[in-house]
C-alpha positions as CSV (number, residue, x, y, z in Angstrom):
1,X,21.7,-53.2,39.8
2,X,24.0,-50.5,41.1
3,X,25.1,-49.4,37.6
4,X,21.2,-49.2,37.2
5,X,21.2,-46.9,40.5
6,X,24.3,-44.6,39.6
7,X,23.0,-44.0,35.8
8,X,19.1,-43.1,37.7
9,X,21.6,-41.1,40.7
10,X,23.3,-39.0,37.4
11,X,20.5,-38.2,35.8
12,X,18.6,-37.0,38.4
13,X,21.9,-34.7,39.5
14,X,21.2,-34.0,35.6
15,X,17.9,-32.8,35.8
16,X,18.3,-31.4,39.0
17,X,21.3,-28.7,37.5
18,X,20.3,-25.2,38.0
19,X,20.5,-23.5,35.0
20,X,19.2,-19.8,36.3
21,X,20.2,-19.3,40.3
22,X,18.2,-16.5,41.3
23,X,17.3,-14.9,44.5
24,X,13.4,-15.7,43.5
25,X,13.4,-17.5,40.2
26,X,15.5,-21.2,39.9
27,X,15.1,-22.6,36.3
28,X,16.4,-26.5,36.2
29,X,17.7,-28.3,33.4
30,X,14.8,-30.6,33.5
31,X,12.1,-27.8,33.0
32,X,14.3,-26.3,29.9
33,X,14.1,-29.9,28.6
34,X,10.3,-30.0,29.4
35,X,10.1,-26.6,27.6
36,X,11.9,-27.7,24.1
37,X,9.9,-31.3,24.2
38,X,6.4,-29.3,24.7
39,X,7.6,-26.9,21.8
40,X,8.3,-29.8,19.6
41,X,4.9,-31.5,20.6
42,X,3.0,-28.4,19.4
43,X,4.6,-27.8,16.7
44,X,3.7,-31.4,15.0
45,X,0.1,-31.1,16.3
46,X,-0.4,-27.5,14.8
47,X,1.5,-29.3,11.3
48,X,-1.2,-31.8,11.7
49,X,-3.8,-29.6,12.6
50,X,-2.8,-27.1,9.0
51,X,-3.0,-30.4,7.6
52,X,-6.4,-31.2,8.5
53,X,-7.8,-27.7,8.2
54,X,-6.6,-26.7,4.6
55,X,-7.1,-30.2,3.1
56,X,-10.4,-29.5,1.7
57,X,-10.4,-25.3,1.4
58,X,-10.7,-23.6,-1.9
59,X,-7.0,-22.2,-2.8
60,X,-8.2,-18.7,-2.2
61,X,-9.7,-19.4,1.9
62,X,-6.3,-21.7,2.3
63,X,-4.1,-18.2,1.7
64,X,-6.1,-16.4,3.8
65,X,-6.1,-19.1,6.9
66,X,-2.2,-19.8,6.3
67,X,-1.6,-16.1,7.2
68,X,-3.8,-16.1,10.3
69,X,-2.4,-19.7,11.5
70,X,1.4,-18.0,11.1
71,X,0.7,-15.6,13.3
72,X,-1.6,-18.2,15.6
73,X,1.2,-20.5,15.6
74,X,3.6,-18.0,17.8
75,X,1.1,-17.2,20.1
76,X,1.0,-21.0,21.0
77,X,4.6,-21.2,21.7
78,X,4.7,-18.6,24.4
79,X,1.4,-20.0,25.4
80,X,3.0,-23.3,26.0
81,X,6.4,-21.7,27.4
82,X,4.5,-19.8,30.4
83,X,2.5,-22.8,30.7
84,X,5.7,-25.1,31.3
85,X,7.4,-22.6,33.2
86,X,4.4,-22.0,35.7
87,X,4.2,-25.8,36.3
88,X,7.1,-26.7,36.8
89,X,7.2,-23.5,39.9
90,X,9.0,-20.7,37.9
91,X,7.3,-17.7,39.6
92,X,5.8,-15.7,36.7
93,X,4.8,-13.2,38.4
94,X,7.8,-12.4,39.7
95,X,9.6,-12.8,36.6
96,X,7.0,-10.3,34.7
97,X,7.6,-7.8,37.8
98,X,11.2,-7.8,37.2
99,X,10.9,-7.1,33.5
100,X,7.9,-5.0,33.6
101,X,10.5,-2.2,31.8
102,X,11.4,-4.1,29.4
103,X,8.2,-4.7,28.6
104,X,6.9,-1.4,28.4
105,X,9.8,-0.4,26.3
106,X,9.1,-3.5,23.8
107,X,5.7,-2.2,24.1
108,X,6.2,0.9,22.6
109,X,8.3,-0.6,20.3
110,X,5.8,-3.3,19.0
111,X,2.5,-1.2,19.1
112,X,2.8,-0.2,15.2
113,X,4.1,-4.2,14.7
114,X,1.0,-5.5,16.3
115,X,-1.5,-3.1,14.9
116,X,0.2,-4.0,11.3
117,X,-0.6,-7.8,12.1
118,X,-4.2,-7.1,13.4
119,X,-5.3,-4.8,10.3
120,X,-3.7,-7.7,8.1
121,X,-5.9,-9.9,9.8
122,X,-8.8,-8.0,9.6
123,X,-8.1,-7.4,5.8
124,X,-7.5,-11.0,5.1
125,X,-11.0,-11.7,7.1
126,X,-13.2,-9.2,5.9
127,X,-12.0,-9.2,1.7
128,X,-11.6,-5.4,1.9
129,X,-8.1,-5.7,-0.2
130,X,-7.3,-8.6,-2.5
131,X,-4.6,-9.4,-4.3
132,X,-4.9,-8.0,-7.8
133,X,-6.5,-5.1,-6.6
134,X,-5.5,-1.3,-8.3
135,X,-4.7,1.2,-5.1
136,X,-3.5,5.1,-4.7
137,X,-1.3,5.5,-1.8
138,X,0.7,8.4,-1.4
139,X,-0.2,9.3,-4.6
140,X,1.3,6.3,-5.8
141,X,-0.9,3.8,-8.2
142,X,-0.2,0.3,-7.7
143,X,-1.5,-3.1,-8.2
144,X,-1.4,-5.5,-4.9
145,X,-0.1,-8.8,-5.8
146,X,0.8,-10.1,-2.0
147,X,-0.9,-9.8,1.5
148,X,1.3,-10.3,4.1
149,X,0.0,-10.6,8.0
150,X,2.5,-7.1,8.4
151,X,2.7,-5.5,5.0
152,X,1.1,-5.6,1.8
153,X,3.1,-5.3,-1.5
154,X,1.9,-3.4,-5.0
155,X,3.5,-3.1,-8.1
156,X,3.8,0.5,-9.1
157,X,3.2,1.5,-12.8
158,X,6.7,2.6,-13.1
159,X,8.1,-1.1,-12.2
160,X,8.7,-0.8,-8.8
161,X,7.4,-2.6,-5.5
162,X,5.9,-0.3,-2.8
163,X,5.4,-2.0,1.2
164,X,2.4,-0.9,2.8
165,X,1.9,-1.4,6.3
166,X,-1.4,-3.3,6.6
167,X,-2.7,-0.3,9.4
168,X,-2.6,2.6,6.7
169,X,-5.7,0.8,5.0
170,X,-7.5,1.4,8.3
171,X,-6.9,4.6,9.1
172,X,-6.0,6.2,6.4
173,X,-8.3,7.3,3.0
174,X,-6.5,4.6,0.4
175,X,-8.6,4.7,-3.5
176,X,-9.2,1.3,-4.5
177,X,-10.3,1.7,-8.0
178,X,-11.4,-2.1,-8.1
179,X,-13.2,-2.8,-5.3
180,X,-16.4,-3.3,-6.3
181,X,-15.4,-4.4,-10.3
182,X,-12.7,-4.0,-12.5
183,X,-14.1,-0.6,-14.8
184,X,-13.3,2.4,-13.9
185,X,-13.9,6.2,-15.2
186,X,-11.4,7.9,-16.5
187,X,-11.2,11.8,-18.5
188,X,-8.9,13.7,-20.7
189,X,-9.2,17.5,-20.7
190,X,-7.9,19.6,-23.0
191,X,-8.7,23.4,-23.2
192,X,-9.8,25.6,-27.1
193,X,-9.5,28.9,-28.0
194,X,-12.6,31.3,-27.6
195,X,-14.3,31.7,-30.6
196,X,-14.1,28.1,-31.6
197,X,-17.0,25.6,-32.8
198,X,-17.9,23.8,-29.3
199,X,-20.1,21.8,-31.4
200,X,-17.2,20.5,-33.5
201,X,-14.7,20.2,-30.5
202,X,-17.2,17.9,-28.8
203,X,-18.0,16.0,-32.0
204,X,-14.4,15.2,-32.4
205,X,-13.7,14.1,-29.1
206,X,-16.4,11.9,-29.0
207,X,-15.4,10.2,-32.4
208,X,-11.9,9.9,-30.7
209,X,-13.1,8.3,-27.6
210,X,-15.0,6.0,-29.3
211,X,-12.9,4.8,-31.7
212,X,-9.7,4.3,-29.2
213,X,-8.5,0.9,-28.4
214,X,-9.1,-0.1,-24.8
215,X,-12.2,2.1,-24.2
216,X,-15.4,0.6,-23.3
217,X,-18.2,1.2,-25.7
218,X,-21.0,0.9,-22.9
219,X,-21.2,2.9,-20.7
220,X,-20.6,5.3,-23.7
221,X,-17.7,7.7,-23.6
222,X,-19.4,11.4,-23.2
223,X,-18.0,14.9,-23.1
224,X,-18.3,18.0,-20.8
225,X,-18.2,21.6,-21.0
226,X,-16.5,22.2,-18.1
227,X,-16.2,25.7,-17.3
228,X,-14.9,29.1,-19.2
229,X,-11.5,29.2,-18.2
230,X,-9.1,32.4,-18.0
231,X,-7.5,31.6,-21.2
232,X,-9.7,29.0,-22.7
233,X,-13.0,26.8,-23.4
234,X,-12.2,23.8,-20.8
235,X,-13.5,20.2,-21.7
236,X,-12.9,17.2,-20.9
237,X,-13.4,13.1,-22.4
238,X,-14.8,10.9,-19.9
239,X,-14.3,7.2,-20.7
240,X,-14.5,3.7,-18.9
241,X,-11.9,1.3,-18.9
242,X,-11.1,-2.2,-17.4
243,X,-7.2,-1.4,-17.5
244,X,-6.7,1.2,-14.6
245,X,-3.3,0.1,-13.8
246,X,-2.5,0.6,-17.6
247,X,-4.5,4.1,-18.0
248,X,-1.4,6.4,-18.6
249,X,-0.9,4.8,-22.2
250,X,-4.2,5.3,-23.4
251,X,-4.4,8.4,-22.3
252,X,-1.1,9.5,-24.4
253,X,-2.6,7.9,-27.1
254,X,-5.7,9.7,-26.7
255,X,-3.8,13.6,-26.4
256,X,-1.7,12.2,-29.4
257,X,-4.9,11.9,-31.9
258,X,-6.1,15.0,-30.2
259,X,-3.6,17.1,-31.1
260,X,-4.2,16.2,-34.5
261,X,-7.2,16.3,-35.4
262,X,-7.8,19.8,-33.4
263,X,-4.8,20.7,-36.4
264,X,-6.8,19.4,-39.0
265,X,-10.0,21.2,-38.1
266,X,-7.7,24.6,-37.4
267,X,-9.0,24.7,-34.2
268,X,-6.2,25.4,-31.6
269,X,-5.1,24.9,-28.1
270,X,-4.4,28.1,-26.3
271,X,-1.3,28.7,-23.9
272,X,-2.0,31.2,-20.6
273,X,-2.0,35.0,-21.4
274,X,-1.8,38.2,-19.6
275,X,-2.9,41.3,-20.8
276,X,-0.6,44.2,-19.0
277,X,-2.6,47.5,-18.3
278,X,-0.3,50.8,-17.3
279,X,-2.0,53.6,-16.0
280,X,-0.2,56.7,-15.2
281,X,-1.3,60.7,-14.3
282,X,1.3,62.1,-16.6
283,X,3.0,61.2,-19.8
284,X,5.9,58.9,-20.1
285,X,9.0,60.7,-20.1
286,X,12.0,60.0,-22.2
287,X,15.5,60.9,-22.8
288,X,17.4,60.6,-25.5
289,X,21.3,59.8,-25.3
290,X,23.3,61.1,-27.5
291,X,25.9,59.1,-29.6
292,X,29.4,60.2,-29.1
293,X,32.1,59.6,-31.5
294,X,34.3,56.4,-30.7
295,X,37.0,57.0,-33.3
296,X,37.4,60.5,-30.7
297,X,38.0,58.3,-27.7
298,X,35.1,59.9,-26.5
C-alpha cells in the first residue's frame, strides 16, 4: 500500500513539474501532456470524420473538400491548444499581450499567405478554375493541372511549370480561354501588296482554313479585311479550335501553306517602306576631288 502511495506521491510531483515559470504564466507538465493527448484525440476524430464525409462523394467534390479539410484540420489544432491551455488556467490573455509584436509582425508576414489560402478556397467552392483549364498569366499560356489551397500549378506550352498564387485570380484580369467550353477563336493575319486581287487573297485563305487539320468546320472559318495599312492590304483568318493550349502549331502550319500558295498565285507579301522626300531652296552642291598620282608620293 505504501509503494501504491509513493508511485501516486511521484506522479503527482510529475505532473505537478513546472515546465514554463513565469512571473504570470506557469505551464505544468500535466497540461503539456493534456495538450499532446487532445491533439491526438482530434486528429483520429477528424480521420474518421474524412472518412465519413468522402465515402460517398463523386471523385471530383472529394478533391475539392480534401483541400478545404487540410486547411480546417490546422485550425482545429490551435483551437484545441488554446482550449487546453485556458482550462487548465494558462492566462491567454496575458500570453497574447506579451506577444502582441510578434503577432503583428507574423501578421504582416502571413497576410499574402492567408489571402492565397482564402482565394483557393473560394476557387475550389465556386468552380471558377478547374484543373485542365487553358489560362494567360503574365502573358504566359498554360494549362492548370493542380489546385492547391496556396498556389495553383499550369503547364506552360514551352514545358515548363508556372505557380500561381491562388489571390492573382481574384484581383487580377487572368484569360481563361476554357471557361465556359473547350473552343476557342483564333486568327492568322498576314498583309498583300496594293494592287492585288482581294477577291483571290480571301478565296485562298478560306480554302486554307478550311482544309487545315484541327480547325473546326462549324462555326465556319471566315476572313476579314482589316484595314489599309501603311505598306499593305491587312487580313486576317479567323478560325475555331478545341486545342488552345496547342494553337502555335497550327498556326505555323497555316503561315507555311500561306506562303505558298500566295507564290503560286504571284501575289506577294510586302515588307515596310519609306519613301525619302529632300526639299532644298538651292541646288545641291558638289565638289569634285581630284586624283593625285600615287606612283609621285603625292
Amino acid at each position: 500500500m505504501e509503494e501504491l502511495k509513493d508511485i501516486f506521491k511521484g506522479l503527482d510531483e510529475f505532473l505537478a513539474y513546472k515546465i514554463w515559470n513565469g512571473d504570470m504564466v506557469d505551464i505544468t507538465a500535466a497540461t503539456f501532456l493534456t495538450v499532446i493527448i487532445s491533439l491526438i484525440t482530434v486528429n483520429y476524430a477528424l480521420k474518421l470524420f474524412h472518412k465519413l464525409v468522402t465515402a460517398k462523394l463523386p471523385e471530383e467534390d472529394k478533391n475539392k473538400f480534401i483541400s478545404v479539410f487540410g486547411f480546417l484540420r490546422y485550425l482545429f489544432y490551435i483551437l484545441v491548444v488554446l482550449v487546453v491551455l485556458h482550462t487548465s488556467g494558462v492566462n491567454l490573455t496575458v500570453l497574447l499581450t506579451a506577444s502582441a509584436a510578434l503577432f503583428v509582425g507574423l501578421g504582416f508576414a502571413l497576410q499574402y499567405l492567408f489571402q492565397d489560402i482564402i482565394s483557393g478556397i473560394l476557387i475550389i467552392m465556386d468552380q471558377s478554375l478547374r484543373v485542365g483549364d487553358i489560362v494567360e498569366v503574365n502573358q504566359k499560356v498554360g494549362q492548370v493541372f493542380e489546385i492547391r489551397l496556396r498556389t495553383t500549378r499550369a503547364l506552360t506550352r514551352d514545358d515548363k511549370v508556372i505557380i500561381i498564387p491562388n489571390h492573382q485570380f481574384l484581383t487580377d484580369s487572368i484569360y481563361n480561354y476554357t471557361q465556359n467550353h473547350k473552343s476557342t477563336r483564333e486568327n492568322v493575319k498576314v498583309g498583300v501588296a496594293y494592287g492585288s486581287d482581294v477577291v483571290l487573297v480571301t478565296k485562298i485563305l478560306e480554302n486554307i482554313a478550311s482544309e487545315q487539320k484541327g480547325v473546326l468546320k462549324n462555326p465556319k472559318p471566315f476572313v476579314l479585311f482589316e484595314d489599309f495599312g501603311d505598306s499593305a492590304l491587312l487580313f486576317s483568318i479567323n478560325f475555331f479550335i478545341n486545342d488552345s493550349y496547342g494553337d502555335p502549331k497550327i498556326k505555323s502550319a497555316m503561315r507555311y501553306i500561306i506562303d505558298a500558295k500566295f507564290r503560286e498565285h504571284n501575289i506577294s507579301i510586302p515588307f515596310p517602306q519609306r519613301d525619302v522626300h529632300v526639299f532644298q531652296s538651292h541646288p545641291i552642291q558638289t565638289m569634285q576631288v581630284e586624283k593625285k598620282d600615287v606612283g609621285n608620293g603625292n
